[in-house]
C-alpha positions in Angstrom: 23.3 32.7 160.6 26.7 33.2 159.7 30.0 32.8 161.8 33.2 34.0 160.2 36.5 33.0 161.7 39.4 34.5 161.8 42.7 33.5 162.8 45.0 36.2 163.4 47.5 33.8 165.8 47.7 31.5 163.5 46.3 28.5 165.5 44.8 25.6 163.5 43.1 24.0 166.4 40.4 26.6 166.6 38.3 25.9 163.3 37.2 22.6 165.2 34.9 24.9 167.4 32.9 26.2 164.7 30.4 24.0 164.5 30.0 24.6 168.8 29.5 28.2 167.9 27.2 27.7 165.1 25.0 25.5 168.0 25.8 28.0 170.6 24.5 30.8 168.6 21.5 29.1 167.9 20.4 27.9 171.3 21.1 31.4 172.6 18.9 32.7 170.2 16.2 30.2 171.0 16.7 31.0 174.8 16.4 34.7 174.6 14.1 34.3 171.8 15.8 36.6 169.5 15.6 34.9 165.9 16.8 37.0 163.5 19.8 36.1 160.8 22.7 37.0 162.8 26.1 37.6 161.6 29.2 37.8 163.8 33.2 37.5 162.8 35.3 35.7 165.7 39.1 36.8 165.8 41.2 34.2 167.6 44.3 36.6 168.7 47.6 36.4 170.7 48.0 37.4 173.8 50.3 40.5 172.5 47.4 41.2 170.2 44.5 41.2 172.7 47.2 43.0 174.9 47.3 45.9 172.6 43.4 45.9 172.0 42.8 45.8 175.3 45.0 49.1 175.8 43.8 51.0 173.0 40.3 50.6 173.3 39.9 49.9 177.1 42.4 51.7 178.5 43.4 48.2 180.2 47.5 47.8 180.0 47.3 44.3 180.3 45.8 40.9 178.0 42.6 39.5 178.9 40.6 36.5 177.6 37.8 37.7 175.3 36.9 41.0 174.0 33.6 41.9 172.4 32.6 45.0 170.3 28.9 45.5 169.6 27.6 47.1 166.1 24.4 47.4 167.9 24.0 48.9 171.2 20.4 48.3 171.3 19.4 45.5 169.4 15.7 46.8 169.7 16.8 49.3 166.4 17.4 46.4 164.6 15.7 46.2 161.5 13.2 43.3 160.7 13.6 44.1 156.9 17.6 43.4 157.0 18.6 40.0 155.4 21.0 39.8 157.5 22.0 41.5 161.6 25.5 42.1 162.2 26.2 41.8 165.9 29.9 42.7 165.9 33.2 41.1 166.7 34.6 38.5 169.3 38.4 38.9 170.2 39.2 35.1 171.6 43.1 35.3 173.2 44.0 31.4 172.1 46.7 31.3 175.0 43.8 31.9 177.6 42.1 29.3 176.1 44.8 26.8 177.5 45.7 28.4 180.6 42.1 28.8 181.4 40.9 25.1 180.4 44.0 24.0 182.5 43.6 26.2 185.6 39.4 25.4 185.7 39.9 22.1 185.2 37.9 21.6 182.0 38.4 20.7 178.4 40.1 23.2 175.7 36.4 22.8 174.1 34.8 24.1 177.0 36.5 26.8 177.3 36.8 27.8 173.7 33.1 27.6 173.7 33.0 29.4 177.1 34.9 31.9 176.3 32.2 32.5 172.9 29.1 32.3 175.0 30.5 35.2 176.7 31.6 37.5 174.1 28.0 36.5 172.1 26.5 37.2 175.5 27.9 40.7 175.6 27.3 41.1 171.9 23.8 41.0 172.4 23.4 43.5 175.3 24.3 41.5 178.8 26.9 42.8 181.2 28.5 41.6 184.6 29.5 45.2 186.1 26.9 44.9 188.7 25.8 41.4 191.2 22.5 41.1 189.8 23.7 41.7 186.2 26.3 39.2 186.6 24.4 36.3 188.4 21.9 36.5 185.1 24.5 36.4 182.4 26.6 33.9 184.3 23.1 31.6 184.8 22.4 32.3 180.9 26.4 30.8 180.1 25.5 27.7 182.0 22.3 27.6 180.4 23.4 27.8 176.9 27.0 25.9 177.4 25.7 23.1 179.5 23.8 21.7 176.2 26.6 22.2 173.9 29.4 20.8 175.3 30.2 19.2 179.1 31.8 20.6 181.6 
């Protein structure tokens, strides 16, 4: 499995929650049982950045927390013989990482690793656009978080 980080905002705190993603990535894989050599790149952004993503891609004229952008749609076509599955890219807004932490009451770690969990989530095919997709992906979070790192 391979993480790589990148820090577009130029924020030094985040390469402490590596090692939370390497674990979170693991244990989701184990839940879902889904055990293939997956490779993802996180991109901790701005708000102005994820602002601008979140425009040009969503149509969304506003920032948002956490972005995701799948290389496979349907991780069924993925091939066994590949050394190596790429699922795609996390966008993390590092701002919303305080202001959420602060306004849930929880620790910057949480969140950080909240905020992962739900981009890897959508990475690998889950979605909350409906109730009953949305109660399973939010029970998988807790699930997979509540492990990792208290709330």
């Amino acid at each position: 499995m391979e993480i790589v980080i990148v820090n577009e905002a130029k924020d030094r705190s985040i390469y402490r929650y590596k090692k939370d993603y390497e674990r979170i990535l693991q244990r989701t894989s184990d839940i879902l049982n889904r055990h293939k050599d997956w490779s993802l790149s996180v991109i901790f952004v701005t708000p102005e950045q994820i602002h601008e993503i979140n425009k040009e891609y969503r149509k969304i004229d506003r920032p948002t927390d956490v972005i995701s952008f799948a290389l496979q749609d349907d991780l069924s076509d993925v091939l066994i013989e590949e050394s190596m599955c790429e699922l795609g890219d996390i966008f993390i807004n590092v701002q919303a990482i305080r202001d959420q932490a602060k306004e849930y009451g929880h620790s910057l770690r949480r969140e950080a690793c909240f905020l992962f969990c739900h981009g890897l989530l959508h990475l690998m095919g889950y979605d909350h656009m409906k109730p009953e997709e949305e109660k399973v992906m939010f029970e998988l979070q807790d699930v997979i978080l509540d492990e990792v790192v208290s709330r």
